[in-house]
N, C-alpha and C positions, 0 to 999 in steps of 0.2 A: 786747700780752700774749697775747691768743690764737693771734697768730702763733707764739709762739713753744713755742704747745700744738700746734699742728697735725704736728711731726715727731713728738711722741711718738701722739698721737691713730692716726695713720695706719701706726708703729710694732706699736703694738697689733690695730690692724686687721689687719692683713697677718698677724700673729699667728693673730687668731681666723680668718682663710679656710686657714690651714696646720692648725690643727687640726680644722677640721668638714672638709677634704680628707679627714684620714687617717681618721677618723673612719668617715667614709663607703666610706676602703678596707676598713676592719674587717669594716663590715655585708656585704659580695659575699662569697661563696663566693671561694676559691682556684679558677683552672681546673685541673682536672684533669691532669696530666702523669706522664709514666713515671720522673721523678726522687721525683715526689710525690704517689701513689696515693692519697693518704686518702679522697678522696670513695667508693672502691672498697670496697664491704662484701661478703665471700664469707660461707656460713654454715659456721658450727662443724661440723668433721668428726663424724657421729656417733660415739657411744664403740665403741673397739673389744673382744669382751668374749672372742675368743678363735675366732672361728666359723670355719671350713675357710672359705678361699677369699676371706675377708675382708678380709686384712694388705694387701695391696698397691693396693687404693682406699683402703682408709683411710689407708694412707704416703702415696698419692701426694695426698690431698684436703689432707692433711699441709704436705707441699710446696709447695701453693699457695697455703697460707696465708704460711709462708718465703718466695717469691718475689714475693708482691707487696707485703708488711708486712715487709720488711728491718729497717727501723727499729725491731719488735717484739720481732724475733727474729735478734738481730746476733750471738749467740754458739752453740757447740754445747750448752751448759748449758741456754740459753731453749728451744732446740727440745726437744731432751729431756722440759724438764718438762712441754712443751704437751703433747704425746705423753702423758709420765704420767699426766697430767691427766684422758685422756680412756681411760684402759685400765677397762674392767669386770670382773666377774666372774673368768675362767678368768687372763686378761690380766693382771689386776690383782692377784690370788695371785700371779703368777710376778715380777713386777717389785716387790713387797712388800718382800724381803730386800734387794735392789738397794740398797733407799731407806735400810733401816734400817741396812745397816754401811757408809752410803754411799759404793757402787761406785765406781769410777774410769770405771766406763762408764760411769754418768750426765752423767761431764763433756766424753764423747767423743763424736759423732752418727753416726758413721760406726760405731766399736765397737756402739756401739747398737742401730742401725740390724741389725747382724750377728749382734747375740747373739736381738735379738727374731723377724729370720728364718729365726735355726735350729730355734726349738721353734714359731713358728706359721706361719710357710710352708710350700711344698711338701713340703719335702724334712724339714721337722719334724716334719709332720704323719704321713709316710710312715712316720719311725722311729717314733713312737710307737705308732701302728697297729701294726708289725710287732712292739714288744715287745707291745704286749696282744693280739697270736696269740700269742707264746710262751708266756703264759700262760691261756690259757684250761685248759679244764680238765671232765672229765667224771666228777663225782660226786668223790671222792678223789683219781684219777689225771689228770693231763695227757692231751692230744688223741694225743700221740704214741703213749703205753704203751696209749690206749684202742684207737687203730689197730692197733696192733703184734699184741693181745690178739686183737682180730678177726681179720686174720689168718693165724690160728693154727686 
């Protein structure tokens, strides 16, 4: 009779070392590999809140959050909102409207990416400066009619 316990006995045995194996795969860390970064923590891009000179380490600190967290950020929608996420003050006014009649740029990275470096990059930055020359102004009149005045 206990012969005929011993296939199920050893059965079971063979059992319990398949499972304190996997078990024991559980407990190790994953190694590290370029298909499967997780072990890889970068830190959170500071927010960006609109400052000259700023936009393009924060896209690119951006970025690298995308290129090594794919998994996180597998659409143009996820990257966007990370982005959103982190806009402040001046930044955060301007992509405000974006959110509320929910743009088509939001769902676009590239559109996004284009519309946020016309008003805070170089060249955004430039036009705005040059419209707040056109408008400065001395006492009542513009710079221009003040030069003009002088002279005269």
């Amino acid at each position: 009779r206990s012969s005929d316990l011993r296939p199920v006995v050893q059965k079971h045995v063979d059992l319990l070392k398949e499972i304190v194996d996997k078990l024991a795969s559980l407990s190790t860390p994953p190694a590290a590999s370029a298909s499967h970064p997780s072990i890889l923590r970068l830190v959170t891009p500071e927010k960006f809140g609109g400052e000259e000179g700023a936009l393009r380490p924060f896209l690119n600190q951006c970025r690298l959050q995308f290129n090594t967290r794919p998994d996180l950020f597998p659409t143009d929608i996820t990257k966007v909102a990370f982005i959103c996420s982190l806009l402040r003050d001046q930044a955060a006014r301007w992509v405000s409207p974006l959110l509320e009649q929910d743009s088509p740029t939001l769902s676009n990275y590239s559109q996004f990416i284009e519309a946020i470096s016309s008003v805070f990059g170089p060249v955004g930055q430039r036009l705005q400066a040059e419209q707040e020359l056109l408008h400065i102004s001395q006492g009542d009149r513009s710079v221009a009619q003040y030069a003009d005045r002088k002279s005269v």
